[in-house]
C-alpha distance (Angstrom), angle and dihedral (degrees) to the residues before:
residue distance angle dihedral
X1 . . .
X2 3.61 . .
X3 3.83 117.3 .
X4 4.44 107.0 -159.2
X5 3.70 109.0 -171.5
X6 4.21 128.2 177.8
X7 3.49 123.7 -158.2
X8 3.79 106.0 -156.8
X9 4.07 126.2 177.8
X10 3.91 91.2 -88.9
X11 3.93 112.8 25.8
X12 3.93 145.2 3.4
X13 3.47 120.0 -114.9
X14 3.79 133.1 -174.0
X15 3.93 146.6 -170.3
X16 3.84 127.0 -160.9
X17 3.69 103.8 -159.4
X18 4.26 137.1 152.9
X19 3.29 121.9 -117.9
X20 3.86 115.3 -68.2
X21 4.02 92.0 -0.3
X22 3.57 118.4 156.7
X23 4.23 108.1 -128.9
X24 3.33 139.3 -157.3
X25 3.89 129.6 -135.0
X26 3.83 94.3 -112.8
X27 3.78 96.9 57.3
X28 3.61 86.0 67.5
X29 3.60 106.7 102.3
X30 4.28 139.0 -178.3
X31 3.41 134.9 -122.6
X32 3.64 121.2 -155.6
X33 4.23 112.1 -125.4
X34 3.50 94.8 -133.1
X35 4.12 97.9 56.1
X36 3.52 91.4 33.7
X37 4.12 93.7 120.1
X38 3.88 90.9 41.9
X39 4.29 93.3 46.5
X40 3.92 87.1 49.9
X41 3.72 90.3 59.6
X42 3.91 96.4 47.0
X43 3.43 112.2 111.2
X44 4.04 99.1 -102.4
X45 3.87 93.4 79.7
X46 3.91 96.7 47.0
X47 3.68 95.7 107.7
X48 3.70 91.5 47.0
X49 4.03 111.8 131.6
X50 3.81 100.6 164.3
X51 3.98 129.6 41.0
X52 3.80 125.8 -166.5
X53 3.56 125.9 -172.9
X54 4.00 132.4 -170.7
X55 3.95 108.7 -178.1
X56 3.67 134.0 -179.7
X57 3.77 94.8 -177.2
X58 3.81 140.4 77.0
X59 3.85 114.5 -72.2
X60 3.24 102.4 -92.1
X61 3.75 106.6 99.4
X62 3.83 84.2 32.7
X63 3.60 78.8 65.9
X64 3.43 108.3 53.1
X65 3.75 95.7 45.9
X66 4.09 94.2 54.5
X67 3.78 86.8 42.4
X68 4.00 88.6 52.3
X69 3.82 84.2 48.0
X70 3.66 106.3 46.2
X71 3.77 84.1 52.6
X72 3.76 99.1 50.1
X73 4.09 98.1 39.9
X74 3.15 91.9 -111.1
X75 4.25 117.7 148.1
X76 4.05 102.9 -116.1
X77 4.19 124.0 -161.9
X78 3.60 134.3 170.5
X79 3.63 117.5 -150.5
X80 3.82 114.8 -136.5
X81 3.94 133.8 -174.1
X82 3.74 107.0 -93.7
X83 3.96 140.4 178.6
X84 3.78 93.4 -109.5
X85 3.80 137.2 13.1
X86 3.55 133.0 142.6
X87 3.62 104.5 -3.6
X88 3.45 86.7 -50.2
X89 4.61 124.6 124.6
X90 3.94 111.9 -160.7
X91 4.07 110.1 -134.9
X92 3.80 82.4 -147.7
X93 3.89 119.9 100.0
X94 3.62 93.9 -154.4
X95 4.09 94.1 42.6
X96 3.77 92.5 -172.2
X97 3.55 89.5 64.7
X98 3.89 97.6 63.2
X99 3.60 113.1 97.9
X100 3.98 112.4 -94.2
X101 3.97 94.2 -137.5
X102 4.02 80.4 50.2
X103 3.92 89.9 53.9
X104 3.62 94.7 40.6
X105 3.88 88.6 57.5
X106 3.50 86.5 43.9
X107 3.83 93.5 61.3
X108 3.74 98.3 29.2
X109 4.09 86.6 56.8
X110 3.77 88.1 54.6
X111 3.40 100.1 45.8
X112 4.09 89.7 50.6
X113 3.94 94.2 44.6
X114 3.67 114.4 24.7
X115 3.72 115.2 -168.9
X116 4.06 93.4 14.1
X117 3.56 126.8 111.2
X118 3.39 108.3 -123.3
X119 4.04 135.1 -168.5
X120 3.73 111.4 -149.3
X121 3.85 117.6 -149.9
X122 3.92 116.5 -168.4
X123 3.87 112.2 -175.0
X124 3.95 102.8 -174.9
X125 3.97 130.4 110.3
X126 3.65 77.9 -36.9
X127 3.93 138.4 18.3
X128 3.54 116.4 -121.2
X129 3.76 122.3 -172.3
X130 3.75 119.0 -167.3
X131 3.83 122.2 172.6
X132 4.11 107.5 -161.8
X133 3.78 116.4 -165.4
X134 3.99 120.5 -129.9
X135 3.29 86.7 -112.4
X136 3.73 89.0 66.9
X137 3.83 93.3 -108.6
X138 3.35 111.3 139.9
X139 4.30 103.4 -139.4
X140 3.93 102.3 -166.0
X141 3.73 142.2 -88.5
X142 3.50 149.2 -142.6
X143 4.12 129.7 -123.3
X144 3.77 118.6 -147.8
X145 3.73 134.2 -178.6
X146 4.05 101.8 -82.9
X147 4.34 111.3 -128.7
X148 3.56 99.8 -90.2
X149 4.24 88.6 48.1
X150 3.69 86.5 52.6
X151 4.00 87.7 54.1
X152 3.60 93.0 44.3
X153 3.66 96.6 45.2
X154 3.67 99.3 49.4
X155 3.92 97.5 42.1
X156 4.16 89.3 44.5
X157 3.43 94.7 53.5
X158 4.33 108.5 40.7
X159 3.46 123.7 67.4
X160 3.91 97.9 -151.9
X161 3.85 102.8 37.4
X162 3.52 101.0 102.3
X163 3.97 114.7 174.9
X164 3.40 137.5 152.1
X165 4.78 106.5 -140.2
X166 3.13 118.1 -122.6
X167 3.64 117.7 -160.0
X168 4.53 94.3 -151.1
X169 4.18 104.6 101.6
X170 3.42 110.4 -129.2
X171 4.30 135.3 154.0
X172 4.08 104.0 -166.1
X173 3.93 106.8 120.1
X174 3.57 105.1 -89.8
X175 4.57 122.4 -123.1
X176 3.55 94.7 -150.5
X177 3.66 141.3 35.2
X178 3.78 101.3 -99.1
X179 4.03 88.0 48.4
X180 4.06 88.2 46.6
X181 3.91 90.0 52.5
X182 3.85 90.1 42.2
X183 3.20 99.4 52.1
X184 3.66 104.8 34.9
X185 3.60 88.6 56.0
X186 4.15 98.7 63.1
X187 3.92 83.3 34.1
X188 4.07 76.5 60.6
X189 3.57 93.7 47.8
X190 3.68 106.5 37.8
X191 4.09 86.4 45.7
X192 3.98 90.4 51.4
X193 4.00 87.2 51.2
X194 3.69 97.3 45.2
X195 4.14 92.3 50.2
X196 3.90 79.2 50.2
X197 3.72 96.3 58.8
X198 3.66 88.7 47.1
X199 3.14 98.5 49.6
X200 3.77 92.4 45.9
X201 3.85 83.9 52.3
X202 3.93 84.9 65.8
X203 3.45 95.9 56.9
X204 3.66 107.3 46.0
X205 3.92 132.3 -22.9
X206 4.42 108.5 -82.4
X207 3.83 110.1 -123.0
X208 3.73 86.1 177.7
X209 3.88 149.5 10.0
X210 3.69 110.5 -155.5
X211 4.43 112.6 -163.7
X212 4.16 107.3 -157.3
X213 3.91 126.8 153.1
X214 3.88 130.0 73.1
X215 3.76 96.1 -68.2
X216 3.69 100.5 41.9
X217 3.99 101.8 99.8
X218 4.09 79.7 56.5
X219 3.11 88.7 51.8
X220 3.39 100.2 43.9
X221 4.05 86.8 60.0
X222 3.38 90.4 58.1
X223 3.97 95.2 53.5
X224 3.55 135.8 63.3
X225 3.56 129.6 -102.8
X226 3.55 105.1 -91.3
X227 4.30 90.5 97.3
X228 3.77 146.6 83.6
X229 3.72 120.3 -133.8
X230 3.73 106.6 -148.6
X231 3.94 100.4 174.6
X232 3.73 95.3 -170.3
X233 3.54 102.9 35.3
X234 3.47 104.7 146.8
X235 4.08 92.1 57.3
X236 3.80 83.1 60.9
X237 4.17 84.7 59.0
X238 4.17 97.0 39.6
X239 4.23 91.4 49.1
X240 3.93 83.6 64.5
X241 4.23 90.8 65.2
X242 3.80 125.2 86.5
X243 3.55 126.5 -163.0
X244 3.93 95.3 -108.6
């Protein structure tokens, strides 16, 4: 049995999954970071025989998962961003330094869509846009503070902007602070995302808009119909890696 797991910014989430099975989004579960030793020694990843690991964070957790490996026999790899992979070309001239979760996305859209140009919205801690040609050329990106970064941000750094989140996506003009902030923040978003479409419109014709990340199925309400929402996107890119 395979055991995928992605450390993001926020959370840990895993998949247990055979060889070439197809998943669904709810098998996807999380792992909390501070029981992460204990939950790897539960009884639901006994039979595991191969680990994979995508991580956007220190090395910490990295860590603790090869350590729990090496000591059960159990094959270990770490996925990293890399020039090539999957009929997939990084933009990037130093590949490494592409986000893995971007790469993943990368490689999970081409996998789902061969031969389509695809635009790649990630609405987590941050949004990521990537636009990947059908050639399998990735074309560039942009990374933007994610929702609850916007929040943060703006309340951490004015004195006077008092305003209390709340998590309901909405774009009416708001009648009192904490509406204004609201509001103006998915305005933010969903403005960033439509410039992106245009401007992927400019450089080749979109077959398809995929929505992933925490935020996407808000931001999916706030879009029209023209998308997929994939919430677990980046599983479909880190069931494509073996362990040699």
């Amino acid at each position: 049995m395979k055991l995928l797991i992605d450390i993001g910014n926020t959370r840990i989430k895993y998949l247990l999954m055979q060889d070439n099975q197809l998943f669904d989004a709810s098998e996807v579960k999380h792992l909390d970071y501070h029981l992460l030793s204990q939950a790897l020694s539960s009884e639901e990843f006994s039979k595991v025989s191969v680990v994979i690991v995508a991580s956007v964070q220190s090395h910490e957790n990295v860590s603790v998962i090869e350590s729990w490996a090496l000591a059960g026999n159990i094959k270990f790899l770490q996925v990293h961003s890399q020039s090539k992979a999957y009929g997939v070309s990084s933009r990037y001239q130093q590949p490494e330094q592409l986000g893995v979760d971007r790469w993943l996305a990368l490689i999970a859209a081409r996998q789902l869509y061969p031969a389509s140009n695809v635009l790649i919205i990630d609405a987590g801690t941050a949004i990521t846009i990537d636009l990947l040609g059908k050639d399998g050329q990735h074309q560039g990106g942009w990374i933007m503070p994610g929702i609850q970064t916007m929040f943060d941000s703006l309340l951490n750094n004015t004195q006077k902007v008092i305003a209390e989140q709340d998590t309901v996506e909405s774009l009416p003009f708001g009648d009192s602070t904490s509406q204004c902030v609201n509001y103006g923040i998915w305005a933010m978003a969903i403005g960033a995302i439509n410039n992106a479409i245009e401007q992927a419109n400019k450089t080749l014709t979109l077959d398809q808009i995929l929505l992933t990340g925490g935020n996407s199925q808000q931001i999916a309400r706030l879009m029209p119909n023209n998308y997929k929402l994939i919430p677990e996107l980046l599983f479909h890119g880190l069931s494509c890696f073996r362990d040699s």
